[in-house]
N, C-alpha and C positions, 0 to 999 in steps of 0.2 A: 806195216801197222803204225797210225800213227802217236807221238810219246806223248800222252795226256798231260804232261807236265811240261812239254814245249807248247801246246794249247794252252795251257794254263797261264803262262807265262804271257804268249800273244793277248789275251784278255786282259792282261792285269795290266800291259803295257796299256790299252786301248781305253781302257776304263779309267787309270787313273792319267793318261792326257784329254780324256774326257771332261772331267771332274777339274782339271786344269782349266781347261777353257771356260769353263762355266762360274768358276772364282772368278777370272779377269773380268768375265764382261758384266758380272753382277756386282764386281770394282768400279768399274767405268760409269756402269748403268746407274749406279746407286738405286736399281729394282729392284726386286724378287719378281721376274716375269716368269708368266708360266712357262716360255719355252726354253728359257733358261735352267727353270730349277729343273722341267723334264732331262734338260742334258748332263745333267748333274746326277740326275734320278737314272739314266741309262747307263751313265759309267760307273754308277755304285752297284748297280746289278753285276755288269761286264766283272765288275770286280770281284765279288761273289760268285761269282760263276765260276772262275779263274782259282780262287782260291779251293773251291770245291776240287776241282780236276788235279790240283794238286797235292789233294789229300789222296784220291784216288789214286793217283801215281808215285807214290810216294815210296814204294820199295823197284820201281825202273833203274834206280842206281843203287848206291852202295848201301850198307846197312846202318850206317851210321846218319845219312839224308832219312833213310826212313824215320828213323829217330827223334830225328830233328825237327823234322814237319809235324811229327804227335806233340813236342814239345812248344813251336807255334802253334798249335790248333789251343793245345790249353791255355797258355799266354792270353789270347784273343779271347778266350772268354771266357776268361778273368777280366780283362780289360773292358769288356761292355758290362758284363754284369752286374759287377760291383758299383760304377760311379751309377749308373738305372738306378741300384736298390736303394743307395747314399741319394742320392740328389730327391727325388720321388719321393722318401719318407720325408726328407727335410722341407721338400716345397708343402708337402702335407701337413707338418706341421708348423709353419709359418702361416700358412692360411689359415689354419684354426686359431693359433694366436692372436693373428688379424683381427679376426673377431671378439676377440676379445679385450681386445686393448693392448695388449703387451707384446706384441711382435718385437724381435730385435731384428735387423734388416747383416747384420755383422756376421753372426752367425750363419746366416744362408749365404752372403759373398763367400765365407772362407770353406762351407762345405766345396762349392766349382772348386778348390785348391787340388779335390781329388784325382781331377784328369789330368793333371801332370805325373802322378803316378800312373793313372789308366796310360798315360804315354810314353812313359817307360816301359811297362808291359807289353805294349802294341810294337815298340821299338827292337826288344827283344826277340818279339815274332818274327820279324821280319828278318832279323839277325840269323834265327835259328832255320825262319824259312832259304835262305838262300844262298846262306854261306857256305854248304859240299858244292856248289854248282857256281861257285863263283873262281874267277883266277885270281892271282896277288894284286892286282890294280882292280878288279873290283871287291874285294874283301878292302881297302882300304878305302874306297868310296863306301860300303856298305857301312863302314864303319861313322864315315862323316855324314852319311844321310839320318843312322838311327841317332847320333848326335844331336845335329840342328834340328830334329824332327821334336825332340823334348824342351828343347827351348825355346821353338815355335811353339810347342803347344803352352808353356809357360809361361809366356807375353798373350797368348789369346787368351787363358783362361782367367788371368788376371783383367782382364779386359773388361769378361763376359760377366764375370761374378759384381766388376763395377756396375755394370750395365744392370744387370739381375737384383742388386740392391738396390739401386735410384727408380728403377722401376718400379718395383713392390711399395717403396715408401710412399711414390705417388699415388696409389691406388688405395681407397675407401672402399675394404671389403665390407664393413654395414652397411652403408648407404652405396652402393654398387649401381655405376651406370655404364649397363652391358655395351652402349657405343663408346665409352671411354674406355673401359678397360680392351674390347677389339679392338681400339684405335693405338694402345699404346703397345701391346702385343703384336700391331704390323709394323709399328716403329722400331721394338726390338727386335724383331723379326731380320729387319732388313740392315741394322748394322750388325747381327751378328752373322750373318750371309758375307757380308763387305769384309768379314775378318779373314774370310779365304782366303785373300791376297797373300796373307802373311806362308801360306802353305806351299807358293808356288817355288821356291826356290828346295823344300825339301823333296817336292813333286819332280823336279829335273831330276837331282840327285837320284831319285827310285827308281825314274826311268831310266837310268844311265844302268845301275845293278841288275835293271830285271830284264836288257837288251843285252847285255853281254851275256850269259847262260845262254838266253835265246840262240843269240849268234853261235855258239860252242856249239850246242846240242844241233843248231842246220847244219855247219860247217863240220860235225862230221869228229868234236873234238872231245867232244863228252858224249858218250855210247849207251843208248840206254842197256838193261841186261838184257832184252829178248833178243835185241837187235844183235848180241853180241851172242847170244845160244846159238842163233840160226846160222851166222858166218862163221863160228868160230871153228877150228879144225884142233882134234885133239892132242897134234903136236907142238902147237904153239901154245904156251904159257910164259905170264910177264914172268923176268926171274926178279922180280923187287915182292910179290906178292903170293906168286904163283897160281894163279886164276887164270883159268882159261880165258883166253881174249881174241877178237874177231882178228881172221888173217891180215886184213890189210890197215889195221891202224898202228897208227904210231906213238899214241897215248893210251895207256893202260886204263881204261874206264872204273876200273875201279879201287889202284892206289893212284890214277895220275902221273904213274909214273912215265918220259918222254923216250921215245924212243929214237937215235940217228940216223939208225939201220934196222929195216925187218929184222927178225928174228931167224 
């Protein structure tokens, strides 16, 4: 049976080197081409997808991973919802000000200040999703990835809210000429596309945390529980835990504990 949560993991790897490549070359390109952002658009699926199966498999290990993954799944959305609900009222009503004369452009840059807490949330998930399934060298990568991952997104948001304010200021919502304002909407479009760049280094770092579980759970080192009901024989139990554990491993799948010698 295969562990929907080493699936999970193969997706998320795939989706977000996907998602990689598609910053770089819309770095280099300085386009928004359609088969770019498609590739982009594939590995944010891939990643969703990945995420899903690990919600689904999420009590294969211990009880505490179960746990953990409910505690990502909320994280995450908390983290999309709120900057949506913030950002969307605010651009709502800056436009209506627009109209009326009194727009302040200040107020809309410092709402974007919100996704640097959305990225802290999103960091947390990520913390809470991976850390039972990680070793000591990746819990200390997991740690420097959700890191640099909130001060990348803190350099881009400050970026973006620049951009989002110089924008708005140029635009004549009363007298509105619909080829300018789509013209200036694919200008912002396209540097805030180019600000991926800034994501690729916390993008390695992810890949690094979410190949090593990988690696454990093929190699054999982290067990999921079925896999460990079907082998297990009722006289062997870790004595760090006492949980029944599959005959021929030599890590405890479910305190971790190592073993020199079978049992």
């Amino acid at each position: 049976m295969q562990s929907r949560t080493k699936t999970g993991l193969l997706l998320l790897i795939i989706g977000i080197a996907l998602s990689m490549v598609s910053n770089i070359l819309l770095f280099i390109l300085g386009t928004t081409q359609t088969t770019i952002a498609s590739l982009g658009s594939i590995g944010g699926l891939l990643f969703l997808i990945g995420i899903l199966l690990f919600i689904l498999g999420r009590k294969e290990f211990n009880e505490r991973h179960r746990k953990f993954v409910i505690y990502a799944l909320i994280l995450w959305f908390i983290s999309i919802i709120i900057p949506t609900v913030v950002v969307s009222v605010a651009v709502f009503q800056y436009v209506s000000q627009s109209m009326s004369g009194v727009a302040d452009t200040d107020s809309l840059q410092n709402i974007f200040m919100i996704f640097p807490i959305a990225s802290i949330l999103s960091g947390l998930a990520y913390f809470f999703l991976l850390y039972e399934l990680e070793n000591k060298i990746g819990r200390m990568i997991l740690f420097a990835a959700v890191f640099v991952s909130i001060i990348t997104s803190i350099i881009v948001m400050m970026s973006i809210g620049s951009m989002i304010g110089e924008t708005f200021e140029s635009i004549d919502f009363v007298n509105n000429d619909p080829s300018e304002i789509n013209a200036l909407t694919n200008q912002i479009s396209q540097k805030i596309s180019s600000l991926g760049i800034y994501s690729i280094f916390t993008n390695i770092l992810m890949l690094i945390v979410l190949f090593i579980p990988y690696q454990r759970i093929s190699s054999g080192e982290l067990i999921a529980k079925y896999s460990a009901n079907q082998t297990s024989k009722p006289d062997r139990r870790c004595p760090n835990c006492g949980q029944a554990i599959p005959f021929d491993a030599n890590i405890c799948p479910y305190c971790s504990k190592r073993f020199d010698d079978y049992l």
